[in-house]
C-alpha positions in Angstrom: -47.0 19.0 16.5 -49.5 21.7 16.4 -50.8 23.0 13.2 -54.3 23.3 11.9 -56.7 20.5 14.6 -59.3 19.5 11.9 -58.3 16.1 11.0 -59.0 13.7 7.9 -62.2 12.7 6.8 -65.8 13.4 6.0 -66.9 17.6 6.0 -70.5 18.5 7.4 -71.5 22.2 5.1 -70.7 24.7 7.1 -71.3 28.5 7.3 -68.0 30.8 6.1 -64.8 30.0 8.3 -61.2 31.3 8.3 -59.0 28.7 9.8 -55.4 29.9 10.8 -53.1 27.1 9.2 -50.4 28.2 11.7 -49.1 28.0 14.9 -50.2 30.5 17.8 -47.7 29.9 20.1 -45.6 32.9 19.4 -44.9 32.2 15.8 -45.3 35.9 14.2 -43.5 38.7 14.9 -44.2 42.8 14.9 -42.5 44.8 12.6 -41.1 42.1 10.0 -42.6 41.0 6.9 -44.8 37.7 8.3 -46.2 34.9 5.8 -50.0 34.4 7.8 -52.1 31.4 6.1 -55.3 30.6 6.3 -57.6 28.3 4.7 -61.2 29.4 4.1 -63.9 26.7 4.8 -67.3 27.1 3.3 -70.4 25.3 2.6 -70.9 23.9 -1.0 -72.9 26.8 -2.6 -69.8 29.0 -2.4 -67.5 28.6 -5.4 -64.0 30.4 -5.5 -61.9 30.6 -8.1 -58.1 30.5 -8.5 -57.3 33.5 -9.9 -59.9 35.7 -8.1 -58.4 37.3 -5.2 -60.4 37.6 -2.1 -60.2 41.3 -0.6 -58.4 41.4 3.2 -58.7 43.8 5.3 -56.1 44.0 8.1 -57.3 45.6 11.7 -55.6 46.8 14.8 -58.3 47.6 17.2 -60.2 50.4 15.3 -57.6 51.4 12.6 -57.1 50.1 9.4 -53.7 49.0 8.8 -53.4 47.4 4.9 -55.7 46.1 2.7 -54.8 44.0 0.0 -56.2 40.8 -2.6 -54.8 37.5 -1.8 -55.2 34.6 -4.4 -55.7 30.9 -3.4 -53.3 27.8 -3.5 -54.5 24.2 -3.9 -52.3 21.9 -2.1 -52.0 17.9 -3.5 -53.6 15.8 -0.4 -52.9 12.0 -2.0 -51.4 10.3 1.2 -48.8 8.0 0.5 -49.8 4.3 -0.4 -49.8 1.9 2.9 -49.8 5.2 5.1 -52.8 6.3 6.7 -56.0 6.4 5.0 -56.5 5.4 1.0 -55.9 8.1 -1.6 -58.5 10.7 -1.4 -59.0 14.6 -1.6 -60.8 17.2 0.3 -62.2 19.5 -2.6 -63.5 22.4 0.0 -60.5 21.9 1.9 -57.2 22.3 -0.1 -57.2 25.9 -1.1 -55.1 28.1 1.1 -54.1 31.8 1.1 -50.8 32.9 1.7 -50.9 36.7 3.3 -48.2 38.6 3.0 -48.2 41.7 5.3 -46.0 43.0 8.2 -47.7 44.1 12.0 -46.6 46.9 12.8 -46.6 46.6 16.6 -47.4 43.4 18.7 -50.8 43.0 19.7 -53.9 41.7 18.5 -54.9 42.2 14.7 -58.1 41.4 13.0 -57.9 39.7 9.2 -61.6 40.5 7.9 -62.1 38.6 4.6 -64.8 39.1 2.3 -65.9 36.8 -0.5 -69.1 36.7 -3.0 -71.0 39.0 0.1 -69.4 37.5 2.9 -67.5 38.5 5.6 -65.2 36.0 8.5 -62.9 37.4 10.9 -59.6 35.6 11.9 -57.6 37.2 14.9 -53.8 36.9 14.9 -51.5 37.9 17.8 -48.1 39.7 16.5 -45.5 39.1 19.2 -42.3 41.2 20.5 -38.9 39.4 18.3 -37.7 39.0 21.7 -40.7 36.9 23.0 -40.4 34.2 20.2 -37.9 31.8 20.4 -37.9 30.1 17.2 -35.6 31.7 14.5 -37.2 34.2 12.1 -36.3 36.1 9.0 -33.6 38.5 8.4 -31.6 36.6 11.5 -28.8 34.1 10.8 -29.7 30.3 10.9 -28.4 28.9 13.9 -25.6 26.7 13.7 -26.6 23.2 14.7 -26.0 19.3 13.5 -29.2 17.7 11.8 -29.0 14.2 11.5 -27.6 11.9 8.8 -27.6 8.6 7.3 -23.9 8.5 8.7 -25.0 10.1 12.3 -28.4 9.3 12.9 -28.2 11.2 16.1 -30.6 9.2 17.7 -33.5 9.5 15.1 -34.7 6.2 13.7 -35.8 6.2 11.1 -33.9 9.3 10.0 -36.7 9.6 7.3 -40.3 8.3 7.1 -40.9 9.1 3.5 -43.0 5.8 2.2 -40.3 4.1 0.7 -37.0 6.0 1.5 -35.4 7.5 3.0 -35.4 10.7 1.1 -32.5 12.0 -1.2 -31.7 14.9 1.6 -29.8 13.2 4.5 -26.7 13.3 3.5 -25.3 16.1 4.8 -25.4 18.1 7.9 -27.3 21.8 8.3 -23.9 22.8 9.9 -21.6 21.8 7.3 -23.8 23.6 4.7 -23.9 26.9 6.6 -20.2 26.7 7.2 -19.4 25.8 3.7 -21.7 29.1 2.4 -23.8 27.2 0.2 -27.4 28.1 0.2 -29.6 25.7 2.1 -33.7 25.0 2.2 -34.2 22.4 5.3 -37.6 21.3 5.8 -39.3 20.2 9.1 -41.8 17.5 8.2 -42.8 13.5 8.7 -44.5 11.7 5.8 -45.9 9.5 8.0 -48.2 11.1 10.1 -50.7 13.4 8.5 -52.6 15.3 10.9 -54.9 17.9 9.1 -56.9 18.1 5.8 -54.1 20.8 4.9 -50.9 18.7 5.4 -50.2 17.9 2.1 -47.3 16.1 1.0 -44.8 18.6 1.7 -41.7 16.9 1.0 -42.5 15.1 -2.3 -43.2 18.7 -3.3 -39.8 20.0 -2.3 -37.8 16.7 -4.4 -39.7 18.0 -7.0 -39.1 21.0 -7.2 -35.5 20.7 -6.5 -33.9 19.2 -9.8 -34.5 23.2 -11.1 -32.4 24.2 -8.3 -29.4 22.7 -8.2 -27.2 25.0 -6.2 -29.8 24.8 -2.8 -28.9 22.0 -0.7 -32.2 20.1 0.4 -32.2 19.2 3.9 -34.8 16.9 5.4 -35.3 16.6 9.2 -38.0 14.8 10.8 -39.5 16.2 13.5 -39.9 12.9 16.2 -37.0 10.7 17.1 -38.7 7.7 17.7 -41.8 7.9 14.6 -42.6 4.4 14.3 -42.5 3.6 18.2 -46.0 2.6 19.7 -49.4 4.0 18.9 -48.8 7.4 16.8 -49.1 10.6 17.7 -51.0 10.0 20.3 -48.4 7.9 22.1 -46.9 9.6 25.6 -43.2 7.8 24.5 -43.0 9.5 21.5 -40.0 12.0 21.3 -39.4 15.2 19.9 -35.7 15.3 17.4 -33.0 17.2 19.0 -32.9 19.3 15.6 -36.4 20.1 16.8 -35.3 21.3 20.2 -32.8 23.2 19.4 -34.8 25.4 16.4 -37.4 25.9 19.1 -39.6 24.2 17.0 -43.4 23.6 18.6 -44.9 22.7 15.0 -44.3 21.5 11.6 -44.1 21.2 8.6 -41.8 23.8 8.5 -39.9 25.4 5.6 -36.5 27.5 6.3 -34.6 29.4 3.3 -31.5 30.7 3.9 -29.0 31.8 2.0 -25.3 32.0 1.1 -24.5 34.3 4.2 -26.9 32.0 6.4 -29.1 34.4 6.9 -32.7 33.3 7.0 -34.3 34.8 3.9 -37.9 33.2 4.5 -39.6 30.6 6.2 -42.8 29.0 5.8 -45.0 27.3 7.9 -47.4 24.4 7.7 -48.4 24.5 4.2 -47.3 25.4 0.7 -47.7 24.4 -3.1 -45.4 23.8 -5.4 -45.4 27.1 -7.2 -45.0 29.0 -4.0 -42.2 26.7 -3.0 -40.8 27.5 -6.7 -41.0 31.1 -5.8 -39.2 30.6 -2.6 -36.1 28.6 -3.6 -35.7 30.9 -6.2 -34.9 33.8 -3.4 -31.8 31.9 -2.2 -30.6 29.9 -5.7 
């Protein structure tokens, strides 16, 4: 699924970078409040700190729309045991910013950020709503079956979490929304972790859950056929209907919605546990 390209491993230094941790096919939308991450990439003589905010300064063309202080996140990267590569972390790779603004027109924006003298540009298109196909915020959750340990729906496994399946396949997205209890269904496949940024995503959400007892916790996993042939890579591997259906050309992917169905926020690609904390609290 697409999602930040820079995969596992060994970092050369390099100059200043802002690396857009989300999807450009027609993911953000003019005119509503938009979650936009990034990660910053830097060579070792730059040192951030948590709580500093770097200062971002939002551009359309030559005008100035917003400019505001956004604080880092560090996001866990210990891959499960057996799955992929051993146990490790990515120190200049974890932290991520979570901006918080809304476009005010589709086109093309400029994020200029500047830290400790520095200055990197990231460009992000805003879209039309009606160009982008996915569901967004303030619009209802559509109304679909997700699979099930009862109905499988053609996904197997129905969850790749290292030794699961997960706690959150027991009901259907459907019969949630239709019995108006608030829901948080995550997009995401423990087994395959593509990008220094991954994360594990949906130990994060079990986790965080037992504080949030009225939010169902929905799990889907994004490939029907995960353990077929080579990986990723592998032209037989299929995408979930779930994943269709939603519109879905990336993951992970975080939907809250609440008691009306009504999707309150959704979050793409990466978070930590106290933003997720912050998020489930919007719908509990």
């Amino acid at each position: 699924m697409a999602g930040l390209a820079t995969a596992c491993g060994g970092q050369a230094e390099v100059p200043l970078q802002v690396v857009g941790l989300f999807s450009s096919d027609r993911v953000i939308a003019a005119g509503r409040p938009q979650r936009v991450p990034f990660g910053l990439v830097a060579d070792s003589s730059l040192e951030l700190a948590d709580d500093v905010p770097l200062q971002v300064t939002i551009r359309f063309g030559e005008e100035t729309v917003e400019r505001l202080g956004v604080v880092g996140r560090v996001v866990s990267h210990d891959h499960d045991p057996g799955v992929g590569e051993e146990p490790h972390e990515h120190a200049n790779l974890l932290r991520y910013y979570a901006l918080r603004t809304t476009f005010p027109e589709a086109g093309i924006y400029d994020l200029e950020i500047e830290v400790e003298g520095r200055t990197a540009s990231l460009p992000v298109q805003a879209f039309d709503p009606s160009e982008i196909s996915l569901p967004l915020t303030g619009e209802p959750f559509p109304v679909l079956a997700t699979p099930t340990l009862d109905d499988a729906m053609g996904v197997d496994p129905v969850c790749t979490l290292f030794d699961g399946p997960c706690p959150y396949h027991t009901r259907s997205a459907a019969d949630v929304l239709a019995n108006g209890e608030p829901m948080a269904l995550l997009v995401a496949t423990p087994a395959f972790c593509q990008t220094s940024y991954c994360g594990p995503v949906l130990t994060t959400l079990i986790e965080a859950a037992t504080d949030f007892d009225s939010i169902v916790m929905v799990h889907v996993e994004p490939w029907a056929n995960p353990t077929e042939g080579s990986g990723l890579s592998d032209p037989g591997l299929r995408t979930a209907p779930t994943i269709d259906a939603l519109a879905l050309t990336f993951e992970p992917a975080l939907f809250l919605v609440d008691r009306n169905g009504i999707i309150v926020e959704r979050i793409d690609n990466v978070f930590d546990a106290s933003e997720l904390r912050a998020a489930l609290a919007t719908i509990s």
